[in-house]
Every structure is written in structure tokens, then in C-alpha cells.
C-alpha positions in Angstrom: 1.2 -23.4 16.1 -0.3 -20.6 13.6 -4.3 -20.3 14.3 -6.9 -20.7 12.3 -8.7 -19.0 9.8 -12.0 -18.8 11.4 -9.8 -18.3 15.2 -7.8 -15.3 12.8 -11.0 -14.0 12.2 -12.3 -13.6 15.7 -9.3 -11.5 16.3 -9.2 -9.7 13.5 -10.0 -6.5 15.4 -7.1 -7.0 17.8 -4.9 -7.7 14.9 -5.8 -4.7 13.1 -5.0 -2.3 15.5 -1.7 -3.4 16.3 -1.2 -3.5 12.6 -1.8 0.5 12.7 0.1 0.6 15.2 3.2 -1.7 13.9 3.0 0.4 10.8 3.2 3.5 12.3 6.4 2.7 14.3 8.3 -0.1 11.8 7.2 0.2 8.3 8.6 3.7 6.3 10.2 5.1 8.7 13.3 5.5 5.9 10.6 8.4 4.9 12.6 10.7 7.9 15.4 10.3 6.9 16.7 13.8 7.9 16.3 13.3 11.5 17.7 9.7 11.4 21.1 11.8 9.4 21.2 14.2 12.3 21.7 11.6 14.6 24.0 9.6 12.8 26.2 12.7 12.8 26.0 13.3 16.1 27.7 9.6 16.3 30.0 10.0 14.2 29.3 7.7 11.6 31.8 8.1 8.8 33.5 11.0 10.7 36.3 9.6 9.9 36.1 10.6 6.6 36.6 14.3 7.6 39.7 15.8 8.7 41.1 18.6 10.4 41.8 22.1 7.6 45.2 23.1 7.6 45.8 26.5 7.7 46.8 28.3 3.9 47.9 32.0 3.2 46.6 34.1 0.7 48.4 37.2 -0.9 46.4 40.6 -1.2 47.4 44.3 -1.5 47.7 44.5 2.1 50.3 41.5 2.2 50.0 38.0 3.4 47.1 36.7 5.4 46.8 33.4 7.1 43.2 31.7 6.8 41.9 28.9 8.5 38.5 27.2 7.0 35.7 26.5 8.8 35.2 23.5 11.6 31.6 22.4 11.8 31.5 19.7 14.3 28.1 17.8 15.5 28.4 16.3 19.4 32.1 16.7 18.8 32.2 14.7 15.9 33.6 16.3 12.7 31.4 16.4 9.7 31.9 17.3 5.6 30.5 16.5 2.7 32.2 13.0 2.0 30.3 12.2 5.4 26.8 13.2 3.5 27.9 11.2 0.0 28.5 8.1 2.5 25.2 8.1 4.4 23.2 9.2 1.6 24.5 6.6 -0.4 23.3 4.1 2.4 20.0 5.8 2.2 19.7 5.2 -1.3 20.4 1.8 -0.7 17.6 1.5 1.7 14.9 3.8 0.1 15.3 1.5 -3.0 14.4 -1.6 -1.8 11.7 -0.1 0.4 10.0 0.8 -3.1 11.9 -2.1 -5.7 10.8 -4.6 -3.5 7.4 -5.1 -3.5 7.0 -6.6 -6.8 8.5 -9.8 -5.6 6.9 -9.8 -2.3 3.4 -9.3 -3.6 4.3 -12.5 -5.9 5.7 -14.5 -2.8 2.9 -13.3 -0.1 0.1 -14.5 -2.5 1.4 -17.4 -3.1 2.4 -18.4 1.1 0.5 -15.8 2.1 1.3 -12.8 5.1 2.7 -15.0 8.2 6.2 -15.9 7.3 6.6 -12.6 5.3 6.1 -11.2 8.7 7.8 -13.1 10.7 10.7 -12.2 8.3 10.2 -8.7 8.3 10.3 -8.4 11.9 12.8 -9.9 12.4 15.2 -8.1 9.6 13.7 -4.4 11.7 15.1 -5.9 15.0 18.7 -6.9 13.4 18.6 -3.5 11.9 18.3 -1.7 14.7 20.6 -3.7 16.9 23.4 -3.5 13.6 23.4 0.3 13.9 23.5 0.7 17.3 26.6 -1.8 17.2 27.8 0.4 14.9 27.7 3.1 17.1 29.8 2.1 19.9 32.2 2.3 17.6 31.7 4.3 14.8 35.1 4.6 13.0 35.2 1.1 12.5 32.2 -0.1 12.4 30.2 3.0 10.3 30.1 0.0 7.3 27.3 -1.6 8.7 24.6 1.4 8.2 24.4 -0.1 4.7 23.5 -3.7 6.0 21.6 -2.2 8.5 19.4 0.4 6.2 19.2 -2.3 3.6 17.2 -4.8 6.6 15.3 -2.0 7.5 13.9 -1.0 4.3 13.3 -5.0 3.2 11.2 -5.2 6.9 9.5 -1.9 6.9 8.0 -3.1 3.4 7.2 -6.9 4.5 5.4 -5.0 7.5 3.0 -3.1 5.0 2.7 -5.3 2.6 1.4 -8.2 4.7 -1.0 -5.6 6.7 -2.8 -4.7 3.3 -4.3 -8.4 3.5 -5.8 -8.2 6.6 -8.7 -5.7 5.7 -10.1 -8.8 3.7 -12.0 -10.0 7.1 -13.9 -7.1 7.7 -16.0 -7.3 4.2 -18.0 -4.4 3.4 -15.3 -1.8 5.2 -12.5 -3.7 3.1 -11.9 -0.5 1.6 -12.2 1.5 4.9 -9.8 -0.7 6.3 -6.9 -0.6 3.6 -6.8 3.1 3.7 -6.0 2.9 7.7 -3.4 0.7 6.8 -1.7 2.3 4.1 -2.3 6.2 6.0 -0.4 4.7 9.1 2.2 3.3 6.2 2.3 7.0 5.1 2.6 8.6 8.6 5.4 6.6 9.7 7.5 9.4 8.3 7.0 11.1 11.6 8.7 8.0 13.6 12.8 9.1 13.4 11.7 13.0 13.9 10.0 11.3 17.6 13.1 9.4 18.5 14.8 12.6 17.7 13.0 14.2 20.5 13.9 11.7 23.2 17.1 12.0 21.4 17.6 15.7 22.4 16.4 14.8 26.1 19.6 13.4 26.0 18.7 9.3 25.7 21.2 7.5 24.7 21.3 6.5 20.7 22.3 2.7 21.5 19.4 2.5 24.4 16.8 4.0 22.1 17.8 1.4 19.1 17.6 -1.8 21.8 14.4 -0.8 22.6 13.4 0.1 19.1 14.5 -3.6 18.2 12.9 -5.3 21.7 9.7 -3.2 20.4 9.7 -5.2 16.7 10.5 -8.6 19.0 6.8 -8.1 20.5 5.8 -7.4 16.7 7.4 -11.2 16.3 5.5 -12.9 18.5 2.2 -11.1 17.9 2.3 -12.3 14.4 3.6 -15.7 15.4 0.5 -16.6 18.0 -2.5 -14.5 15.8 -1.7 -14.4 12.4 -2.7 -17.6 9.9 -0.9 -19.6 7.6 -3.4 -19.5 5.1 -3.8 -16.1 3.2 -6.8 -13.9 4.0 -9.1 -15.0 1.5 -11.6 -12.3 0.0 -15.2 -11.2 1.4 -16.4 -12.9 -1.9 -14.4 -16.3 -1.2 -14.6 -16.9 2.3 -17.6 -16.8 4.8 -16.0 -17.9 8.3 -19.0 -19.4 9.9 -19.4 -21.8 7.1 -16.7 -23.4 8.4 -17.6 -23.9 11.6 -21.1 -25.1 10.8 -19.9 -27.9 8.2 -16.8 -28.7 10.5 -18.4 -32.2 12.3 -17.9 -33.3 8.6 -14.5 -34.0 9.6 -13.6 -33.1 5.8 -9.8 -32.6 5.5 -10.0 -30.5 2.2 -8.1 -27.0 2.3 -11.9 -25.6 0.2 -14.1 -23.8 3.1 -16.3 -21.2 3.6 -18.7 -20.1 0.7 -16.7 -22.1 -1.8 -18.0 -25.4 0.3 -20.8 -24.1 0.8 -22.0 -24.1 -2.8 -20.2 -27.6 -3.6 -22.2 -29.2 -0.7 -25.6 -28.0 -1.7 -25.0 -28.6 -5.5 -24.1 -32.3 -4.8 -27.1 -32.8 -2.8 -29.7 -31.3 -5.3 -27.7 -32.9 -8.2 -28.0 -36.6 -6.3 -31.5 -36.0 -5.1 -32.6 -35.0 -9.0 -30.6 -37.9 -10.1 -31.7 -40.8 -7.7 -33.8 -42.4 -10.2 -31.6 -42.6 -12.4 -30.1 -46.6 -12.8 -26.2 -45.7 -13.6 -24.7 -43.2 -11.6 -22.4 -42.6 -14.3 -24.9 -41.0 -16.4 -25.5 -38.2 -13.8 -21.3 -37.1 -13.8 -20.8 -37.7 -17.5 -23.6 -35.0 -18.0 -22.2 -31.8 -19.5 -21.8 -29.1 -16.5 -22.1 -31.8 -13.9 -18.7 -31.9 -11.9 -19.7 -34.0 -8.7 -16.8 -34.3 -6.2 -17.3 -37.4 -4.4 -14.0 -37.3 -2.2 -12.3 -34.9 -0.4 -9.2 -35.5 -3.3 -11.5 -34.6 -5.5 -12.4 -31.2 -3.7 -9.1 -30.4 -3.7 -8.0 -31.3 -7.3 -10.8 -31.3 -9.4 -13.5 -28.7 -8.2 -11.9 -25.9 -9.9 -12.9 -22.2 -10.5 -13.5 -21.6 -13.6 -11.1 -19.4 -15.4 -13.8 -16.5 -16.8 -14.5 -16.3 -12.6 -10.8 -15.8 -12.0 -8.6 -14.5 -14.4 -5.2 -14.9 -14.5 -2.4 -12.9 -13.9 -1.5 -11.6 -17.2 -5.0 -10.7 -18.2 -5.4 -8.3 -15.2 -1.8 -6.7 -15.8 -3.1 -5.8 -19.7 -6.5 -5.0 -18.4 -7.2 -1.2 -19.0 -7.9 -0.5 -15.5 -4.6 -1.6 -14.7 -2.8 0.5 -17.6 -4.6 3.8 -16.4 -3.8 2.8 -12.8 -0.4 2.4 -14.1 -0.6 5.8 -15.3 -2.0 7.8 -12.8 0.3 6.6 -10.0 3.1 7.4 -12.1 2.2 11.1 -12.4 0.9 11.3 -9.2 4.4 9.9 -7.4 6.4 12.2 -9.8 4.2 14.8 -8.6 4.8 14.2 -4.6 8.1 13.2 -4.9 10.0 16.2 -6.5 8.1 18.0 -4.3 9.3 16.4 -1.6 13.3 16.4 -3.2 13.4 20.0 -3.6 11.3 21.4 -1.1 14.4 23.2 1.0 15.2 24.8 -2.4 11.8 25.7 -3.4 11.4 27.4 0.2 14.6 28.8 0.2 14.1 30.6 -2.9 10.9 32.3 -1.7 12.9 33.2 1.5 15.8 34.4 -0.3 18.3 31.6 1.9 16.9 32.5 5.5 17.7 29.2 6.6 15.6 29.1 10.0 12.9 30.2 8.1 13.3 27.0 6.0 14.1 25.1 8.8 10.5 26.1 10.8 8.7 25.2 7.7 10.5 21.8 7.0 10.0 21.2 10.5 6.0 21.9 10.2 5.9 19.6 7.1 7.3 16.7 9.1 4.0 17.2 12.1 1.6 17.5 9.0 2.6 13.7 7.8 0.3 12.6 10.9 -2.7 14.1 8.5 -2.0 10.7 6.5 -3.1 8.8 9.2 -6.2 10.9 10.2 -7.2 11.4 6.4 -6.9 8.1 4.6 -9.7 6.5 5.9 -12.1 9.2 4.3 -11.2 8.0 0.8 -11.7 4.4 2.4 -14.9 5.1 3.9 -16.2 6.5 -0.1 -14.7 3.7 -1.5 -17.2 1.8 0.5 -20.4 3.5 0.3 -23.7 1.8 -0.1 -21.6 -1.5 -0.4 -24.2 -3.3 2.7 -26.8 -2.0 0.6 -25.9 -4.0 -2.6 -26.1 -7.9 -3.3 -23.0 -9.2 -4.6 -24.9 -10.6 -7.8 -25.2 -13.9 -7.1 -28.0 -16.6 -8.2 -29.6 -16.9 -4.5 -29.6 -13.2 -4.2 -31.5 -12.5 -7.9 -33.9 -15.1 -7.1 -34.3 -13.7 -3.6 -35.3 -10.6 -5.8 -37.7 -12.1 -8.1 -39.6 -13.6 -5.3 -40.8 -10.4 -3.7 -41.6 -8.1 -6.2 -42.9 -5.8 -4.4 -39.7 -5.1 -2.4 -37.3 -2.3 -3.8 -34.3 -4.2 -6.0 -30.8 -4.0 -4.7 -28.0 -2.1 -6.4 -25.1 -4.2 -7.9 -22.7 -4.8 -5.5 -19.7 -4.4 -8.1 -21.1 -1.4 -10.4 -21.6 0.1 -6.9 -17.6 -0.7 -6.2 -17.0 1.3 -9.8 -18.8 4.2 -9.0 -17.4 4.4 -5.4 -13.7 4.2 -7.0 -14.6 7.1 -9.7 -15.6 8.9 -6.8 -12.4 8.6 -4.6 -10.0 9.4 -8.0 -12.0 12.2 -9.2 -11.8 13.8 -5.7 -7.7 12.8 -5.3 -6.9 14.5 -8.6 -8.6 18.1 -7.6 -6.8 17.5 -4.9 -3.6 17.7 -6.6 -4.3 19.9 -9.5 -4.9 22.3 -6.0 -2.0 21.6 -5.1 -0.1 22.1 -8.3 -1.7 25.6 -8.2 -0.8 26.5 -4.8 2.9 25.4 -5.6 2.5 28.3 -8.8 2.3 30.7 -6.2 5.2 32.3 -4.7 3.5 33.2 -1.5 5.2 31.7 1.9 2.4 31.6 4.3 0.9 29.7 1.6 2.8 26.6 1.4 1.3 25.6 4.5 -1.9 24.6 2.2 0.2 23.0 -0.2 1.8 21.2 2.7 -1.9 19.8 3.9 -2.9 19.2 0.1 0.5 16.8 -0.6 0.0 15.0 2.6 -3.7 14.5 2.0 -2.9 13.5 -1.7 0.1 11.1 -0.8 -2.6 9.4 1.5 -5.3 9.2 -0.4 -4.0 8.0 -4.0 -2.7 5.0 -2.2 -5.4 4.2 -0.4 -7.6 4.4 -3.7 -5.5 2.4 -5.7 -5.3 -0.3 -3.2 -9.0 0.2 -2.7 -9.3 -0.2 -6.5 -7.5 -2.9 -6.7 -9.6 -5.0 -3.9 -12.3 -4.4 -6.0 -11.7 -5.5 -9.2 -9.2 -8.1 -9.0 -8.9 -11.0 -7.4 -7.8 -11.2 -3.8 -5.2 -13.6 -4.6 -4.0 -11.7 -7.2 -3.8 -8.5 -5.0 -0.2 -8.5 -4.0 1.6 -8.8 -7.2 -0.3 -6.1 -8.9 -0.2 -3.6 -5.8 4.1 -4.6 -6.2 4.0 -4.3 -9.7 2.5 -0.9 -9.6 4.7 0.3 -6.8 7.9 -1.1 -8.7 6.6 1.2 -12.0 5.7 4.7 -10.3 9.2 4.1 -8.3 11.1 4.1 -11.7 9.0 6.6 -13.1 9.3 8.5 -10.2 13.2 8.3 -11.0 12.8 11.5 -13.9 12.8 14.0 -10.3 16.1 13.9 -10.5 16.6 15.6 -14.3 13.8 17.9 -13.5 15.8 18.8 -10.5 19.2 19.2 -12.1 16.9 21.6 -14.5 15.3 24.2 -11.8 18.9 24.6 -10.2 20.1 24.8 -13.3 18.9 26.4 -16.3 16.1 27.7 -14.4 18.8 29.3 -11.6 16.4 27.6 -8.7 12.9 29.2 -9.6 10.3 26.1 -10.0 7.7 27.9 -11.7 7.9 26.7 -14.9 8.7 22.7 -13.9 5.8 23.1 -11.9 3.7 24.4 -14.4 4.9 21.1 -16.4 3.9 18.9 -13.7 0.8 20.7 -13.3 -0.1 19.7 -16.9 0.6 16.2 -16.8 -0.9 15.8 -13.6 -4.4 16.0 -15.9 -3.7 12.8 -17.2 -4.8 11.2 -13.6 -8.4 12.1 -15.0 -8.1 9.7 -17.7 -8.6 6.6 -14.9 -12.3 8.3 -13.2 -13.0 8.7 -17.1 -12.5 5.2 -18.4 -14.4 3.8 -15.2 -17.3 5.8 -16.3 -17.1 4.2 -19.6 -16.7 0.5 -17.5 -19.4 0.9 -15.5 -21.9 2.0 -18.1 -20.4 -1.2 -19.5 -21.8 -3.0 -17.1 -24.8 -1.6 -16.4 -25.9 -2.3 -19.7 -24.5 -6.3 -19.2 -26.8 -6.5 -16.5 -30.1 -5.3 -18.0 -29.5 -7.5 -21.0 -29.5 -10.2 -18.6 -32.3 -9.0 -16.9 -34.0 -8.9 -19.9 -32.6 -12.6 -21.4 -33.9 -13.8 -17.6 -37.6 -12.6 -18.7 -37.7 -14.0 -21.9 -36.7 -17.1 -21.2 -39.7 -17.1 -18.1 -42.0 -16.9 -20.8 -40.7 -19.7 -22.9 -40.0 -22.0 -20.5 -41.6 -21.0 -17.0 -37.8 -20.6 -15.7 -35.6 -17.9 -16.1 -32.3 -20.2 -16.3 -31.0 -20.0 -19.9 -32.0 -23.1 -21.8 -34.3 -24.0 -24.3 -36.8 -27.4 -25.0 -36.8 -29.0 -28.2 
């Protein structure tokens, strides 16, 4: 039986710490991938694929010489490159649905909201694990399955984030704070596979370490199963929990609580004590702006939100904020992931090949991906500054503000959300024009700052957006548009590859002048903190005129509400 909303949010603390802790050990952990290959090989997945050289003679001045190539052989298993074309293929598979994904699960999870996507995802990271260790008892016939078993793992380790970027909506003012713990312990689970690779080389089995991986995403089961709800998280602005409680002797049946009820209960009873004198009821619901509800059907089916309150879909994806959004996280990911790609190459040609030298520094990278974890809440904390000091604009709150005149009037609760989001963008793009600059230097010790600034970065942008996104959409619409963003900067995020195939080629494995290009269109992430400028002055200026219209009409009519007598 799924709880309540109002028994959710008495646990939400509970629930949000195992959701740090479920996305740090089941959500991108694709994101190793180079540990997870190691032991593959080691199991001889696809070693099958490799055979044994024969020996071949060569003629030189000296006469005939018999040559034998090179064995290179992992735990006693064979390995070659149409063992690395095979696995990375199945990594492909994997990495694209962890990213191609999330368009329709935003759709689906605002529609049915978090607790079956879940369930599901779950579920699919325990089969995973359990398919591949299969495969490993017997690798040379069984190697196949690594592409079910990456594909499940990828679909789950997105259903796990995706449904834990909902849950921030029950702590209200830290909202912000909230989803940038989520999404940095998203980020860090790149640091999972490079752990089990430790107990790996203590010399734990592979097969145990997977049963217990998969037992591990069985307890992520049933904690979602007895604590999450089958409603979606609704938004700070749409839901206040202890509403519910306090109207619940109603015995209503309606699915409207919280604020939303709230409202509808107190506006019925001024409307029917104003109108008690009148002699036909009808007159007082045929009145224009009167929408009484005088049955729980009619709660349900005919109090509406208005569509200027909540608009839809389509207008939010053509919105400007979105667009620039758009834009930004394209650059940015293009940005981080070459980087990423060609990182070995880009060390190795400031190390002139020394291979353990690239190796110690790959191998530092991996322990700085914790930073993500440790980091991302900062940009979550400054998208949520001053927010308890701000009302959220509402008519109880201005007229709360009228009253005492003397007391000191309350910033607005959503320019303050603007400013806080110019803030947090401003700060992630100086981040990574720093680190565009540090990658223009070929200095080796240095990389370990441009290490620190890409991990921060990749942290922080997503965090932002998502913060962003909280903001100034609504909640329900949260989902698709965070999917429909991450399904664009994937596919943008595709041109790596050409610029790739450029520096090892034409540009004989020196990156300075692609990253001199990226460095330039990296400026365009300023255009977002620019245009939000421009949006909140926007709306500061909305909100004086109605301050103003608000005095006006006092003086005409001794009330500030908008009307007029003839």
C-alpha cells in the first residue's frame, strides 16, 4: 500500500538521504566505464574473439627470421582489439539510453509520477547485475548478454535520478539546495565501478560482488515500495501538507488538497455568506468570476487552474528561457565531454606517451568526481538565497503588507528566484571559461586545476538548470523539459566525435587550437545570466505598475481590487 502524501512528507528526510545514497551507488555508474572494461577483461568476456598469433618469417639482409607477435593476456584471458569494438559497442548501447532516455521518462513521471518509475528502475539495476554475472560463469557463451545487461542498467540508473529530482519539492524554500544534492550524487556515481574495482583487486569474486550489487538495488525496491507516494510531489507553491490534515474530518474524497483547497474552501464560504440575501441561488454562480464547486465532482472536474497560472507545455518549450537554457547546456556538455573523450590523448601528448604518467593522472581524475557530490549543493544553496525572506506574491501576503505600513516590505519571492539563478549561471560560466584557459596551457601539474574546474562545472551546470527550471516552470511540467533538455545537449554533444577525429588528425594530437574553439563558444553560456537580467527587470517593472494601479484604484474606490463604480 503506497503512503500518503502528507505520511511522504513526514519522511521526506529519511527518503532523501537514501536517495543520495541510491544515486551514488545505482544511478551513472556507466560514467566508469574504464574500470567496469578492466574487469570484464579479466572475465573474459568476448575473449573468444581473440586468438592465439601464429608465428610468420621475415626476410632481411641477415637472412630469415622467425617473429612471433605479442600475447597480452588479462587473468589468463586473451584480449585484442575486436574484444574492445565488442564491449565498447555495448557501452554505447548503454551510455545512450542513459542520456536518450529521459525525454520520455520526464513525459511518463509527470504524468504517474516517481513510484512505479522507481520501482521499475530498480528493478531493471538488479536484473542487470544478476545478467552479467550470469554471463560470467560462462563467458564464451554467454558474453551476448553484456548488451541486455548494460542496456537495463543504463534505463534504471536514469529512472533512479530522474525520480529523485522530484523529491526536493517537499522541502520548499531549500528546493533548490536540495536538487543540487541530488543531481551532485547523480554526478559522483562515476566513482562507483572504480570502488568495486578495489574489492575487485582484493581478490572478491566478480559474480559475488554483482549478487550483492543486485541484493543492494532489492533494498532500493522495497524502500521505494513502503515510503514513496503514488501521487507526484506536488510544488512548494501547490501543496501545503498540513492543510490536509486540518480539513481531513471533511471526509472530502476529491484528489484537490493542500493550498489549492485551501483557497476553494474559504472562497465558497465568503462568496455564500456575501450572497445569502440573495433570493435565487443561481444568480450568485451565474455571476461572471463566480465558479462555486458545490460537490466533490465538481472539485475535481470543474475547479480548474486557469491557463495564464499554468501554462502549457508547448509555451514553456518556446519560452526564451528555455531556448537559452537549450543553448547553454549544449555548449556546456560539448565542453565537458570532449574533454572527457580525449583526455588520455590530451595527457599523453603533454607527456610525450609515458603511459604511467597518464595512468596516475586518469586515476586522480576518477577520486576528484567525489568533488560533485561535495560541490553541488553550493550552487543549490545560491539558488536559494533570501527565498524565506520573500512572500510568494500572493493576495493574503500583499494585503498582509498594506496593513502594517510601518513594517519593512518583502522582496518578491519569484524576482528573487531570477536573480538567485543569474547568480548561479554567471558564476558556472567563469568557471568554465577557467577552465578552457587552463586546458590552453600545456603545463602537466596544471591539469590537476582543470581537473577540479570540470568536475565542479559538470556539477554545477546541472544543478543550475534543474534549479532553474524549479523555478520558473511548473512542477508538473518539470520532468519533460529537464528530458527534453538532456535529450538536446546529448545530440549536440554528439559533434565530440568530429572534433576528435580533427586533433588526431589534421592537428597530429595537439588540442590547442580545438580548444581555443571551444573556449569561444563557451561565451555564448553568458547569453542565459544576460537575458534573465533583462526578465527580471521585466518584472520588476510589472510589479510596480501594479503597485501603482493598487493605489489608484484606493483612491477611487476605497479598495485596491481593480474595479470601477458607475
Amino acid at each position: 500500500m503506497a503512503p500518503t502524501l502528507a505520511t511522504a512528507h513526514r519522511r521526506r528526510w529519511w527518503m532523501a538521504c537514501t536517495a543520495v545514497v541510491e544515486n551514488l551507488l545505482f544511478s551513472a555508474v556507466l560514467l566508469g566505464w574504464a574500470s567496469l572494461l578492466i574487469m570484464l577483461k579479466s572475465e573474459g568476456f568476448y575473449s573468444y574473439l581473440c586468438h592465439e598469433p601464429e608465428n610468420f618469417t621475415t626476410s632481411s639482409a641477415h637472412g630469415n627470421t622467425t617473429e612471433q607477435e605479442a600475447v597480452i593476456r588479462i587473468n589468463g584471458w586473451l584480449i585484442c582489439t575486436e574484444q574492445d569494438e565488442m564491449l565498447n559497442l555495448a557501452f554505447t548501447i548503454g551510455s545512450f539510453l542513459l542520456s536518450a532516455i529521459t525525454l520520455p521518462l520526464g513525459i511518463v513521471m509527470d504524468k504517474y509520477g516517481p513510484r512505479k518509475l522507481r520501482l521499475l528502475g530498480s528493478a531493471c539495476f538488479a536484473v542487470s547485475c544478476v545478467m552479467i554475472a550470469y554471463g560470467a560463469s560462462n563467458p564464451n557463451s554467454l558474453s551476448v548478454l553484456i548488451f541486455i545487461s548494460l542496456a537495463l542498467n543504463g534505463f534504471g540508473g536514469m529512472c533512479m535520478t530522474f525520480t529523485s529530482l522530484t523529491l526536493p519539492n517537499m522541502f520548499g524554500d531549500l528546493r533548490s539546495t536540495f536538487i543540487a544534492l541530488m543531481i551532485g550524487s547523480y554526478a559522483s556515481s562515476a566513482v562507483t565501478f572504480p570502488g568495486i574495482k578495489v574489492i575487485y583487486d582484493f581478490g572478491v569474486s566478480f559474480i559475488l560482488i554483482l549478487i550483492v550489487w543486485a541484493s543492494c538495488a532489492g533494498l532500493v525496491f522495497f524502500n521505494c515500495f513502503f515510503n514513496w507516494p503514488l501521487e507526484p510531489f506536488p510544488g512548494p507553491e501547490d501543496m501545503d501538507y498540513t492543510v490536509k490534515i486540518k480539513f481531513s474530518w471533511m471526509g472530502f474524497d476529491h484528489k484537490i488538497t493542500g493550498k489549492q483547497f485551501y483557497k476553494q474552501v474559504t472562497t465558497v464560504g465568503r462568496r455564500l455568506s456575501v450572497g445569502s440575501s440573495m433570493k435565487n441561488p443561481k444568480e450568485l454562480v451565474a455571476q461572471e468570476g463566480n465558479k462555486l464547486c458545490l460537490s466533490t465532482v465538481d472539485l475535481e472536474v470543474k475547479c480548474q487552474a486557469d491557463d495564464a497560472a499554468s501554462p502549457s507545455f508547448m509555451h514553456s518549450v518556446f519560452s526564451p528561457i528555455l531556448l537559452l537554457s537549450l543553448i547553454t547546456m549544449c555548449v556546456t556538455q560539448l565542453r565537458l565531454i570532449f574533454y572527457m573523450g580525449a583526455m588520455n590523448n590530451i595527457l599523453g601528448f603533454l607527456v610525450e606517451g609515458d603511459l604511467e604518467t597518464v595512468s596516475l593522472y586518469t586515476s586522480v581524475f576518477g577520486v576528484l568526481q567525489l568533488l560533485c557530490l561535495m560541490t553541488a549543493p553550493m550552487i543549490g544553496y545560491i539558488m536559494d538565497w533570501k527565498l524565506k525572506e520573500c512572500d510568494d506574491g500572493s493576495e493574503q501576503a500583499e494585503s498582509d503588507a498594506k496593513q502594517d505600513g510601518k513594517k519593512k516590505r518583502k522582496c518578491d519571492r519569484q524576482i528573487q528566484k531570477i536573480s538567485n539563478a543569474t547568480r548561479a549561471f554567471v558564476f558556472t560560466n567563469i568557471l568554465l571559461v577557467g577552465f578552457g584557459i587552463t586546458c590552453l596551457i600545456p603545463n602537466l601539474p596544471l591539469q590537476i586545476l582543470s581537473f577540479i574546474l570540470h568536475t565542479i562545472v559538470r556539477g554545477f551546470i546541472h544543478s543550475a538548470m534543474g534549479g532553474l527550471y524549479a523555478a520558473v516552470y511548473p512542477s508538473t511540467q518539470f520532468g519533460s523539459l529537464t528530458g527534453l533538455q538532456s535529450l538536446v545537449s546529448a545530440l549536440f554533444a554528439l559533434l565530440q566525435q568530429p572534433l576528435f577525429l580533427a586533433m588526431m588528425g589534421p592537428l597530429k594530437g595537439d588540442p590547442l587550437w580545438v580548444n581555443v574553439g571551444l573556449l569561444g563558444v563557451s561565451m555564448l553560456g553568458f547569453c542565459l545570466p544576460v537575458y534573465l537580467i533583462c526578465y527580471k527587470r521585466r518584472l520588476e517593472r510589472e510589479k510596480q505598475q501594479r503597485s501603482d494601479d493598487a493605489k489608484l484604484f484606493l483612491k477611487i474606490n476605497g479598495t485596491p481590487n481593480e474595479e470601477a463604480f458607475v
